[in-house]
C-alpha positions as CSV (number, residue, x, y, z in Angstrom):
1,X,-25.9,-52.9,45.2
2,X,-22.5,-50.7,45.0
3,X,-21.1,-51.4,48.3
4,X,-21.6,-55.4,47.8
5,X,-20.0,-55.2,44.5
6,X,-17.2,-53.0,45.7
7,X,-16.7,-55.6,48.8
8,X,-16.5,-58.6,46.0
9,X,-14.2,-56.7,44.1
10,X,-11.6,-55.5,47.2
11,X,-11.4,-59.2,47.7
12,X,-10.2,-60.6,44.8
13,X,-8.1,-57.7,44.0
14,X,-6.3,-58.2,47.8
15,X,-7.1,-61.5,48.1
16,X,-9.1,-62.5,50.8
17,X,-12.6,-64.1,51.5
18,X,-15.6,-62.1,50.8
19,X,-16.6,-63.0,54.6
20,X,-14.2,-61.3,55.4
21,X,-15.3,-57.8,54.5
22,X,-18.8,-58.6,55.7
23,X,-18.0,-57.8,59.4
24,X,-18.3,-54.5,61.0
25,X,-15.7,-52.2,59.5
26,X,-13.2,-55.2,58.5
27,X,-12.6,-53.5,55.0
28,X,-12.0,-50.3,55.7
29,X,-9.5,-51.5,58.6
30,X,-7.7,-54.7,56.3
31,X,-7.5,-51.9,53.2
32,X,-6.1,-49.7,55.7
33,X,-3.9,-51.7,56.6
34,X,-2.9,-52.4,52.8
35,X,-2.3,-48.7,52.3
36,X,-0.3,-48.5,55.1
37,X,1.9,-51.2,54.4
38,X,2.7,-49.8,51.2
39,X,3.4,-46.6,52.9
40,X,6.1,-48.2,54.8
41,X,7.3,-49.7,51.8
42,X,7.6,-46.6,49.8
43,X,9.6,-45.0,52.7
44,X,11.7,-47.3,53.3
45,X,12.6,-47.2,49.0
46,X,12.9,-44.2,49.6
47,X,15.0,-44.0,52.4
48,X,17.9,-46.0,50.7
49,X,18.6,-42.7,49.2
50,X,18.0,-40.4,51.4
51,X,14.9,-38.9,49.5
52,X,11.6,-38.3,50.5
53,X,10.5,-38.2,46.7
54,X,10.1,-39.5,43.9
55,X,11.1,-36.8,41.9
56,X,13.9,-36.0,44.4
57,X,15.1,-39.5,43.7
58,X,15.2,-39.1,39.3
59,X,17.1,-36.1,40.2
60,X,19.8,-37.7,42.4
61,X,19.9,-40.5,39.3
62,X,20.2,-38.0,36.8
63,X,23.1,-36.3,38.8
64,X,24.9,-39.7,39.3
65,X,24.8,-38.9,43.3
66,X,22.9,-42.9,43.2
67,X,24.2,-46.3,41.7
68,X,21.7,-45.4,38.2
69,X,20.3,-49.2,37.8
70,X,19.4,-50.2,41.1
71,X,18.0,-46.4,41.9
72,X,15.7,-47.1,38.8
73,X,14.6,-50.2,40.1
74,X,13.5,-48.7,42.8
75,X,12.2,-45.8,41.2
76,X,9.7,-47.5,39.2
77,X,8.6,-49.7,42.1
78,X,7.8,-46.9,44.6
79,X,6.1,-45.2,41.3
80,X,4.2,-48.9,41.3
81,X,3.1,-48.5,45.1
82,X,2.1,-45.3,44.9
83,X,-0.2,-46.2,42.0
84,X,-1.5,-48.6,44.2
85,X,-2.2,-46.4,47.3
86,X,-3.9,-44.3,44.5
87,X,-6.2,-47.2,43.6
88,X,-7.1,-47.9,47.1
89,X,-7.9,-44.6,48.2
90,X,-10.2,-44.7,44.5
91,X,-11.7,-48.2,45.7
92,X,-12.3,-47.1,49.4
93,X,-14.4,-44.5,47.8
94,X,-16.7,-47.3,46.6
95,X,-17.8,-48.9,50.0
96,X,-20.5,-48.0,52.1
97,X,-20.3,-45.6,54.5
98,X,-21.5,-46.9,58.3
């Protein structure tokens, strides 16, 4: 069954208790949640510089308009969390459709 399997599996990657997922749309809303979380992180990284991407950021770096350590820090963490809202909108694709 794909949609058990893909409830077992958002719970150990986001750690919480299979029961969890087993209620009426809990998944879909704690995932979204996740993702939106992650939005708010990756805005707010980005913010620091006054970008809105991450391309605009490697630019300012490259152009020394940003402290270059600390902007690549960050640049390879929003990089991270959008990798991750990339895997969530793959996983949500996995669970069964009400």
């Amino acid at each position: 069954m794909v949609g058990v399997r893909a409830i077992e599996e958002f719970s150990r990657k986001y750690s919480n208790l299979f029961g969890e997922y087993t209620g009426s749309g809990s998944a879909v809303t704690t995932i979204q949640e996740k993702k939106r979380n992650l939005q708010i992180e990756r805005l707010e990284l980005l913010a620091r510089y006054d970008v809105m991407t991450v391309e605009e950021l490697r630019r300012k770096i490259r152009e020394g308009g940003v402290p270059g350590h600390a902007a690549w820090e960050d640049l390879i963490e929003v990089k991270n969390i959008e990798a991750k809202m990339r895997e969530i909108d793959n996983n949500m694709s996995l669970l069964p459709r009400a």
